[in-house]
N, C-alpha and C positions, 0 to 999 in steps of 0.2 A: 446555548444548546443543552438539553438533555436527553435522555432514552434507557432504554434496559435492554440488556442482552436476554435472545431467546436462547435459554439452553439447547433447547429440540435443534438450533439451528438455521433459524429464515429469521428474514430481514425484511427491511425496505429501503426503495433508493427515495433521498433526499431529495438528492437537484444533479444532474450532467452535467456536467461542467467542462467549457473547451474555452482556447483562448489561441491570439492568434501570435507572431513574433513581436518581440520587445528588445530593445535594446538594454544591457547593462553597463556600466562602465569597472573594469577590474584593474586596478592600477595605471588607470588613464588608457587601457585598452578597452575597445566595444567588443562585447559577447551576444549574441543572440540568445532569448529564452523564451520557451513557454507557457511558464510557470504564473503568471497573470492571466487567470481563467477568470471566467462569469458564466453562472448557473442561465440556461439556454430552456425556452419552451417546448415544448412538444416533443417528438420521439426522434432518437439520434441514431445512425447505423454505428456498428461497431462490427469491423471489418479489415480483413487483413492482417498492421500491424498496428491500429491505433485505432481511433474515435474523428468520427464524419466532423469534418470543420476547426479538428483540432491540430493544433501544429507542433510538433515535438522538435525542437529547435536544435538539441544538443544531444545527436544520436550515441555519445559518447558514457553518455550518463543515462539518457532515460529512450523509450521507445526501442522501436526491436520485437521482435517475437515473443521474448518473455517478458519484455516491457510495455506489453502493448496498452494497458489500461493500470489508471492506477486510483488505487478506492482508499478512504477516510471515514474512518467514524464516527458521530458525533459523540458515542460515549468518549473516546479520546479526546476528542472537540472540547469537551467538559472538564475534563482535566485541565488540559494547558488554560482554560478560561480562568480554571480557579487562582491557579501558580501563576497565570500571568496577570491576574484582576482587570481582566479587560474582555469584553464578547468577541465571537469571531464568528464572520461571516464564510456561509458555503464557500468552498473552493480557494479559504485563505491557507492551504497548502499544498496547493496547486494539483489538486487530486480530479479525475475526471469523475468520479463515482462520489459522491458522498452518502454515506449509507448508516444506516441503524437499527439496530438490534441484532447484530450477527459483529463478531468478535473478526479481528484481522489480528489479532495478537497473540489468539488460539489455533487461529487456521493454521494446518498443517501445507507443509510443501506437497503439493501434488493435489491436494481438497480442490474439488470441484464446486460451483457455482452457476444454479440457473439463475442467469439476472435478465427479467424480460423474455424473449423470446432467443435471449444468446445463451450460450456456454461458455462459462470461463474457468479456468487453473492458477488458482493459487500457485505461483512463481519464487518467491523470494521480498524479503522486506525490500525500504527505502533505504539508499543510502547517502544520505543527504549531502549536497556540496554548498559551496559558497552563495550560491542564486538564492537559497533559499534564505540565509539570513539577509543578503540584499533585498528582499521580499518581506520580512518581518521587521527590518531597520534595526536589525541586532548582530553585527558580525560574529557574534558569540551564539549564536541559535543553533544551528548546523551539530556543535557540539552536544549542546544541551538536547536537541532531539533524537542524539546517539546515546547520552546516558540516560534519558526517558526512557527506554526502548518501547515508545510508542511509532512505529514506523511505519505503520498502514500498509499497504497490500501492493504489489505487483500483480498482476494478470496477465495470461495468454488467452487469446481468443481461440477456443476450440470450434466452436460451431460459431458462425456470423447472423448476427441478429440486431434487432433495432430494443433501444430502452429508453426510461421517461421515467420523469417523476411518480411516486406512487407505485412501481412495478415491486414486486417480491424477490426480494434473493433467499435462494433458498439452495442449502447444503446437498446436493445430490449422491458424493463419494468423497469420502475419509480414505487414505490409504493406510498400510497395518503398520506405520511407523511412528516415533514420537518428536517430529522434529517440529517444531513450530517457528511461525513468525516469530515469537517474542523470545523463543530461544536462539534464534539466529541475528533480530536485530542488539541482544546482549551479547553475542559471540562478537558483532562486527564493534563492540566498543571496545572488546576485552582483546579479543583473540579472531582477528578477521579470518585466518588463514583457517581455520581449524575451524570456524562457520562455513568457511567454503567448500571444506570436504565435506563435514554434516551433508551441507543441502546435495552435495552429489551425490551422499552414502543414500540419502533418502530417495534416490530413485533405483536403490538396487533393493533387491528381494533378500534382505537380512532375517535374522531368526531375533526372535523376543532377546533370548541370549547372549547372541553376539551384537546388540546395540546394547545392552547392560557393560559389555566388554568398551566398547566406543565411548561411552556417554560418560560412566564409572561415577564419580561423586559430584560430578556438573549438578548443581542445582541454580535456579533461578533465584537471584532478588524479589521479596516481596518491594509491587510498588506501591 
């Protein structure tokens, strides 16, 4: 996979991607998951607190309100291809949304998204459990997609609408803080507890000043 980020902000969706329950085995226990998706034709509803046909197996970890949709990029898609020397296919990270040219590692907590005829809110990164390396045949994955801090996107469904291959995502509202997916999914490798107040700090009405107070010499790893 490849693509470029629009700086302006808009995108396009790839493929939808749902899948239905699966079994895993974790230490000779069965788990349900629904992390074994396939890219789906035509236009899908997104509604509620998930995606039409798609089954969120382990409300524990994923789905919910603020978990209702979860989007990948193929510019990320691109990397792990390089680092891993192997292609991957839509929805090999069990994302409902695979999208391109709009950044999830930029996107701020709270950034809005019209995808389709929906509305979505950037939520909060991924935070990957063990399914996911059962899913890549690398028990060591999970880790590695924490110190990548490539973690794709959580969404809420604000407005309910249907979407389809080819539809526009596009940037509606930035809110006036600095916290980003990629500063949060580096928090949850370094320092989880202290990403989890960030992403609460980021729904209060703070001044430029007082998150220079919060944030102080935090900078980001070039990846």
């Amino acid at each position: 996979m490849s693509g470029s980020i629009d700086c302006n902000g808009s995108g396009v969706v790839l493929s939808v991607n749902v899948g239905q329950a699966r079994e895993l085995l974790l230490r000779g226990r069965p788990h349900q998951t629904g992390i074994f998706k396939e890219p789906v034709e035509g236009r899908v509803r997104l509604a509620g607190n998930g995606v039409e046909g798609d089954l969120q197996a382990d409300l524990s970890c994923h789905g919910g309100k603020s978990k209702a949709v979860y989007a990948y990029t193929v510019e990320d898609y691109a990397w792990w291809e390089e680092i891993l020397g192997t292609s991957l296919a839509p929805a090999a990270f069990g994302e409902n949304l695979t999208l391109e040219g709009i950044s999830a590692t930029d996107a701020l907590v709270g950034e809005r998204w019209a995808v389709g005829s929906a509305l979505l809110e950037v939520t909060q990164p991924r935070e990957p459990c063990w399914k996911l390396g059962a899913k890549m045949g690398d028990k060591e994955f999970p880790r590695r997609f924490r110190e990548a801090g490539r973690a794709g996107a959580y969404l809420s469904i604000i407005q309910e609408g249907d979407v389809g291959a080819g539809d526009s995502v596009k940037v509606v509202h930035r809110p006036p803080h600095p916290v980003t997916l990629g500063l949060l999914a580096h928090l949850n490798n370094m320092d989880r507890r202290f990403g989890h107040l960030l992403r609460r700090l980021a729904r209060k009405d703070l001044t430029p000043g007082e998150w220079n107070e919060v944030l102080g010499p935090l900078r980001l790893p070039a990846n």
